[in-house]
C-alpha positions in Angstrom: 72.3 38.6 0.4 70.7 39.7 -2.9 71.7 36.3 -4.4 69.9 34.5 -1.2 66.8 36.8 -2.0 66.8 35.6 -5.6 67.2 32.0 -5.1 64.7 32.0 -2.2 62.2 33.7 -4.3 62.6 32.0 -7.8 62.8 28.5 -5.2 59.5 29.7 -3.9 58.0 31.2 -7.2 58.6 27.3 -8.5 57.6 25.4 -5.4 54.3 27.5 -5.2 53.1 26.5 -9.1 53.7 22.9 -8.8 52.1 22.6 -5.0 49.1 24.8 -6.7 48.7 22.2 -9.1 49.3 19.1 -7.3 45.8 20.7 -5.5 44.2 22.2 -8.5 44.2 18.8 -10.2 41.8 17.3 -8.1 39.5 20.0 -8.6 40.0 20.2 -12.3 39.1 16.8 -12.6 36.1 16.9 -11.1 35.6 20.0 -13.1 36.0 17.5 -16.1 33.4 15.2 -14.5 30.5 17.2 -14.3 31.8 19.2 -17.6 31.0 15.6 -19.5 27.5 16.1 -19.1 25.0 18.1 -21.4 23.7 19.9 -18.3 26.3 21.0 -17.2 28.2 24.1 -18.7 31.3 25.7 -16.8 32.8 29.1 -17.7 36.2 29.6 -17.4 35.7 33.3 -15.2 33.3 31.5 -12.7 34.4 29.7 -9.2 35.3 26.1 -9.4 33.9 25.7 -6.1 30.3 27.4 -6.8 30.4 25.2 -9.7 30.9 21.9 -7.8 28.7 23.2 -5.1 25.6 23.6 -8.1 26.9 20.6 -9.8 26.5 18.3 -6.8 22.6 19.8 -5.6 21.2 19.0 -9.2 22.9 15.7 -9.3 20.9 15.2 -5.5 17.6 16.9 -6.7 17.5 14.5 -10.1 18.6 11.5 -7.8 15.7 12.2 -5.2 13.3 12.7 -8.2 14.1 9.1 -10.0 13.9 7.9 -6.4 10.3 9.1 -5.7 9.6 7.5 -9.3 11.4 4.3 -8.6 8.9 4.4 -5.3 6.0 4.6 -7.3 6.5 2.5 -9.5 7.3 -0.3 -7.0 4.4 0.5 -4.9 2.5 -0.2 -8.0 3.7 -3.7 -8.8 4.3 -4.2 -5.2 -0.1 -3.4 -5.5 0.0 -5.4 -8.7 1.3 -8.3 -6.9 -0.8 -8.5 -4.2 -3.9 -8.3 -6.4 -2.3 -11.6 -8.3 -1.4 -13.3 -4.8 -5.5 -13.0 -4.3 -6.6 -14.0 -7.1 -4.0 -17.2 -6.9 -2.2 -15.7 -10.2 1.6 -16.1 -8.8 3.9 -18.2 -10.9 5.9 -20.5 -8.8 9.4 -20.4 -10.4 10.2 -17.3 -8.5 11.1 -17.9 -4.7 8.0 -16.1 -2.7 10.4 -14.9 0.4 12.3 -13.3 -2.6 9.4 -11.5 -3.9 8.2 -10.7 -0.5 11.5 -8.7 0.2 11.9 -7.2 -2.8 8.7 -5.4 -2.2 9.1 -4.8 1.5 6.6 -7.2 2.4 7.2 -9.0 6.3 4.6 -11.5 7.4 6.1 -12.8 10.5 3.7 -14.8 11.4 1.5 -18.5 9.7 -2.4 -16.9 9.9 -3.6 -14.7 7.4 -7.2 -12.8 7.3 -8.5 -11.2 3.8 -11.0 -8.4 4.3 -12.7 -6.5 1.4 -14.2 -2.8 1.2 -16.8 -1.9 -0.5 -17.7 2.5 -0.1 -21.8 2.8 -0.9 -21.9 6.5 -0.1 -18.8 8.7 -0.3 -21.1 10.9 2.5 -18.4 14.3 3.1 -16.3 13.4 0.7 -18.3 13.7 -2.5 -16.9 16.0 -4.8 -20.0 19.2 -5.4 -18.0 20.0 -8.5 -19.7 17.9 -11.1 -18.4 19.4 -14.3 -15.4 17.8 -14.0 -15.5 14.1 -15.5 -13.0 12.3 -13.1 -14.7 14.0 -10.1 -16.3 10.8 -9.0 -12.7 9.0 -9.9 -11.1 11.4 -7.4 -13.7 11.4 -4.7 -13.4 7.5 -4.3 -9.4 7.5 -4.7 -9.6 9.9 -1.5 -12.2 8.1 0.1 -9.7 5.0 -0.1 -6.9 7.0 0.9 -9.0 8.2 3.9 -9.9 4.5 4.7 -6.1 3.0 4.3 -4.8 5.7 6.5 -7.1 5.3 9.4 -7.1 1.8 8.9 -3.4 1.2 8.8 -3.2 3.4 11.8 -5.6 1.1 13.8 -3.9 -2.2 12.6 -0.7 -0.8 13.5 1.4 -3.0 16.6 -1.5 -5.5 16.6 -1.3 -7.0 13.1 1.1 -7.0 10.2 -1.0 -6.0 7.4 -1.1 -4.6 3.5 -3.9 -3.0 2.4 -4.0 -2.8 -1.5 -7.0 -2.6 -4.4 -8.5 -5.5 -6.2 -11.0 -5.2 -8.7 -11.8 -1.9 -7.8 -12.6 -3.1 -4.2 -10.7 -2.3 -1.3 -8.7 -5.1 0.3 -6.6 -5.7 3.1 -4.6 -9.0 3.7 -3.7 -9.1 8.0 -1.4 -11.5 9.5 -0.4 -12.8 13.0 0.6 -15.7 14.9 -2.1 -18.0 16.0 0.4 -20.1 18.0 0.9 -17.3 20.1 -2.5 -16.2 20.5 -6.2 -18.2 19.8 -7.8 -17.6 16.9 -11.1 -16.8 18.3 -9.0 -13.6 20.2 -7.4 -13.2 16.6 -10.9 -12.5 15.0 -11.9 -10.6 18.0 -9.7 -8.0 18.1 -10.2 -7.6 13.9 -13.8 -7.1 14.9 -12.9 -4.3 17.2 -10.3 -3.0 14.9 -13.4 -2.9 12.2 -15.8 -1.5 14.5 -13.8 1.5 15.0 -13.3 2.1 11.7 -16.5 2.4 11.0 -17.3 4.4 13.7 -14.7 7.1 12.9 -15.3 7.1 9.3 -19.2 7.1 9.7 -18.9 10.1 12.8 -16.3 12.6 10.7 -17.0 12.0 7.1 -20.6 10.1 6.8 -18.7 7.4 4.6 -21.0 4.3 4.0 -19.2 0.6 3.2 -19.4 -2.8 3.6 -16.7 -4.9 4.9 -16.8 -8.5 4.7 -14.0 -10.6 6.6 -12.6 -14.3 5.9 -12.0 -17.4 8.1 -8.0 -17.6 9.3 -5.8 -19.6 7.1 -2.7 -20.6 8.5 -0.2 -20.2 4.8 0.2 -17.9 2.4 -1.3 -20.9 -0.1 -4.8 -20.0 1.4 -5.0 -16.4 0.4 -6.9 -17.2 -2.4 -9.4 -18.9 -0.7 -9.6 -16.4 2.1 -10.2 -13.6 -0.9 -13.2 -16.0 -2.5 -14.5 -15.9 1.2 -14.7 -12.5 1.4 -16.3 -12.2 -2.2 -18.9 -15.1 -1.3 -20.0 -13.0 1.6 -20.1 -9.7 0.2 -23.1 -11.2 -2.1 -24.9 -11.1 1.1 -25.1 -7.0 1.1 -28.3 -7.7 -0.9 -29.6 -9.4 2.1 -28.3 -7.3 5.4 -28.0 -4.3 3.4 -25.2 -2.2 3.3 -22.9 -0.4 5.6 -22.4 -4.1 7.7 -19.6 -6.2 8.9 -20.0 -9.4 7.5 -17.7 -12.4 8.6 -17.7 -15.3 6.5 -18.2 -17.5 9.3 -21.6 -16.0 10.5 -22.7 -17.0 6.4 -21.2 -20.4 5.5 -23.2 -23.4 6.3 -20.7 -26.5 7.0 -21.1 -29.4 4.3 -22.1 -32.1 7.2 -24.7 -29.7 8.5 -28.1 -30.6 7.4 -31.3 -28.9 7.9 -34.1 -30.7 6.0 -35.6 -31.7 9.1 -35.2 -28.3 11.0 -36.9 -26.1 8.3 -39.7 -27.6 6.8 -40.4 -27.4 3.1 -42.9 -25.0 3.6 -41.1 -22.6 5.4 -38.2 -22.7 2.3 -41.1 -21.9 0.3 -41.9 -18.9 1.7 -38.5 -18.3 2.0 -37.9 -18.2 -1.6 -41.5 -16.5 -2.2 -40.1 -13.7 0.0 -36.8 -13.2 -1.7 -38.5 -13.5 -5.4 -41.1 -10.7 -4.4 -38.1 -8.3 -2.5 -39.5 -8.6 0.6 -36.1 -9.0 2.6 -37.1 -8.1 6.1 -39.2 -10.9 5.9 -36.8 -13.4 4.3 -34.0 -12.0 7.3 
């Protein structure tokens, strides 16, 4: 009996140590793992588990913070890249569809409208603080973050869009389908879409701008040209003043249009008297 007892418990004793560290290894190496790195420091007297356990949520806090950065940063050159696609700056040895996922971008559909923002009067927003020297910096940033959000919001299930920044001017590329639906509807429903963003913005934070809004290309090619559209009419602010919604249509004057004979020379004349003496209301 005593010699069954023995063996039992020396058989035990042994099979106990080697299961314990067929288990333990596991652990220890991943011990060893996070022991590799400066950051880490493991005492011998502590849990291996607590360790892991701490281990594992700074490894998830520094992952999530190089994400957010990684965001950023894309968000900038995806920004970056829209401001070249505007201005016509894109190199053509990189595949656009490629570039266009790569930044998240998804224009399903062939028509694309450029409108530009211009803020005249910051209204609610302006900073009363104005010993800081970035104040006014920081008042328009909000005032375009105020103006992206609502506008995205109002944009949003009607029209794919991205709004971005070009030379300090807000801007806002919006695409849909013309096959599916006319163009005239199209630039309809943008006017309405415009309309109430004035509206909100003027009603709950007195913010003044202008927006001026391009003819409907139907490729990506004609971006360009929709984005000198939009600067060609916002030259008119001088004219209409600010605050207005100004379509490039309502401004351009087809090339096979001529009106020699309906406005006499001496109505140009006063015309050009008018707008070299200020008097806009009378050269309207």
């Amino acid at each position: 009996i005593f010699a069954c007892i023995g063996a039992c418990l020396i058989f035990g004793i042994v099979m106990a140590y080697f299961l314990s560290r067929k288990n333990y290894m596991p652990l220890s190496r991943l011990i060893e793992i996070f022991t590799g790195k400066d950051e880490f420091k493991f005492n011998n007297n502590d849990n291996e588990f607590n360790f892991i356990e701490n281990s594992i949520k700074l490894v998830m806090d520094k992952a999530e913070r190089n994400g957010k950065i990684i965001d950023i940063q894309k968000e900038a050159l995806k920004k970056n890249f829209l401001s070249r696609l505007a201005k016509g700056n894109i190199s053509q040895s990189i595949s656009m569809d490629d570039i266009f996922s790569t930044y998240g971008i998804n224009f399903k559909g062939d028509s694309f409208i450029f409108m530009l923002f211009c803020i005249e009067d910051l209204g609610e927003l302006e900073s009363t603080n104005i010993e800081e020297n970035d104040a006014e910096e920081k008042d328009i940033e909000l005032a375009r973050f105020v103006i992206d959000n609502i506008l995205s919001e109002l944009l949003e299930n009607k029209f794919d869009n991205c709004i971005f920044e070009v030379d300090q001017l807000g801007a806002c590329i919006v695409n849909t389908d013309s096959k599916k639906v006319n163009v005239e509807k199209i630039k309809d429903e943008l006017m309405d879409v415009v309309t109430r963003l004035k509206d909100v913005l003027n009603t709950h934070f007195n913010i003044v701008f202008t927006i001026t809004i391009s003819d409907v290309h139907h490729t990506i090619n004609g971006i360009p040209a929709a984005y000198q559209e939009c600067l060609e009419a916002m030259e008119y602010r001088m004219v209409l003043g600010n605050d207005s919604i100004i379509n490039y249509s309502d401004i351009h004057v087809p090339k096979n249009e001529v009106y020699t004979d309906v406005y006499p020379i001496e109505t140009q004349q006063q015309l050009i008297n008018s707008l070299r003496a200020g008097d806009f209301d009378n050269a309207i």
